[in-house]
N, C-alpha and C positions, 0 to 999 in steps of 0.2 A: 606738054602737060595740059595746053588748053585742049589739044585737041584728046586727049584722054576721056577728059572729064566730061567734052561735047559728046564722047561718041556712050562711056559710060550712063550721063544721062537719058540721054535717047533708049540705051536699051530697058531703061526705067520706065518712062514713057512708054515705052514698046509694051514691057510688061504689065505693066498697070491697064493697059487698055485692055490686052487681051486678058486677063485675067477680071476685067468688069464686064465681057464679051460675054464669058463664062460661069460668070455670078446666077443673072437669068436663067442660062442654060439649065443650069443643076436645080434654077428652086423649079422651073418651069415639069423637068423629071420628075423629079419628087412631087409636084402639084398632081400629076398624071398619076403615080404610082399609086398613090394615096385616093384619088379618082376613081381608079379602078380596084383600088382593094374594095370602097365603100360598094361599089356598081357590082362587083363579087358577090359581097357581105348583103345586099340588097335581092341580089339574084335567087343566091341560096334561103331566102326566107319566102320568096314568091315562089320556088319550086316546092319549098315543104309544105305552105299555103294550097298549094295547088293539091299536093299527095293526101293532106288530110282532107280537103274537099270531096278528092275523088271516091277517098275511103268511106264516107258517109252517106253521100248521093249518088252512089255509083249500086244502082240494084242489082242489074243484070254482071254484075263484078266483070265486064270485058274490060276493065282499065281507062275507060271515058266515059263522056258524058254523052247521054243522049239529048235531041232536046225535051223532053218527056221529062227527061233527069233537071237541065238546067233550069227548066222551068218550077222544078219542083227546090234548087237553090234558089231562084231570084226571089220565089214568095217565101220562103223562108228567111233571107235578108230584108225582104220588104217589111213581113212582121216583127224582125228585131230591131227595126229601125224605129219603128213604132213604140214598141215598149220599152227601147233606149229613153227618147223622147218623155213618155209616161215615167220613166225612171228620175230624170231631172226634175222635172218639175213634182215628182214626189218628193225629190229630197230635200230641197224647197220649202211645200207643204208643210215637210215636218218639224221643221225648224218654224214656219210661225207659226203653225195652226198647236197652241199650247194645248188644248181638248182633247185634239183628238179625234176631230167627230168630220174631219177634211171640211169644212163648212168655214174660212173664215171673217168671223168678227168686225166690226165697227171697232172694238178695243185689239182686237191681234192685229190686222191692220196698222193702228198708229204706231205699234212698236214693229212693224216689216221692217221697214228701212235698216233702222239698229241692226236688230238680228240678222238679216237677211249680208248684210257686209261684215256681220263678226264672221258668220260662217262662211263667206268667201274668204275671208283672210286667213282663215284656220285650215282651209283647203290648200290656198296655197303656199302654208307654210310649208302642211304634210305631206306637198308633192313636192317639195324642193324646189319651188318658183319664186323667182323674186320678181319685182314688181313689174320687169319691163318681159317677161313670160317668160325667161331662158332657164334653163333646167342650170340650176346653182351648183351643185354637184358636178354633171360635166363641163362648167366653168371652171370651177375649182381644178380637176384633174389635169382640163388643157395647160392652165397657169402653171402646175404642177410638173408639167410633163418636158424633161429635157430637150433640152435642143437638139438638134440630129449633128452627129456628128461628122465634121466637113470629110468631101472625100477624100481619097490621098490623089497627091497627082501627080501625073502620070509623065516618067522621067524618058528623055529622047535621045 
């Protein structure tokens, strides 16, 4: 009987290890699969990136870029980088300069601060950011999102 229950035990032990061996293994797969779906999903947005680029700056329509051509995207990004920029601090502007006249005030001034932090919080309500910047929404879905279901295993 004792020796039963020593040998019983043991193959508990036995199985417990290899089966905590195997825990890693499976999330370590899944870490990769998951990995590489993103590195996929990442891929296919830098090749359409790419195709709509080509379709625009590509004069001579051979399917690439010259550098005549890329030089004629980089100052094109260069300029939109610029009037990104002018675009912020327009929007800015418009929130405290009450007039109108982009000129402000002595009196618009002491009320910046206020406005100037209502309309940051009202931005990041309407992008769905909570305070520490994470996109609240796919927060929510993560927490949302089942557990994967364990695999079956595999009988010898």
């Amino acid at each position: 009987m004792k020796k039963t229950l020593t040998i019983v035990l043991g193959l508990f032990c036995i199985c417990g290890l290899l089966s905590a061996q195997e825990a890693p293994e499976k999330a370590q797969r899944g870490g990769k699969d998951r990995s590489a779906k993103m590195a996929e999903k990442q891929l296919t947005r830098i090749k359409d990136g790419a195709t709509k680029i080509i379709e625009k700056f590509d004069t001579d329509k051979d399917g690439t870029l010259s550098a005549a051509e890329k030089e004629g995207l980089e100052t094109t990004i260069e300029n939109a980088k610029e009037v990104l920029k002018m675009y912020r601090v327009y929007e800015i502007i418009k929130v405290v300069d009450t007039d109108g006249n982009l000129v402000i005030s002595d009196e618009e001034a002491k009320e910046a601060p206020k406005k100037i932090g209502d309309f940051l919080k009202a931005r990041r309500q309407e992008m769905g950011k909570d305070k520490q910047g994470g996109n609240r929404e796919k927060k929510q879905q993560r927490e949302r999102r089942p557990e994967p279901e364990p695999e079956p295993e595999e009988e010898d």
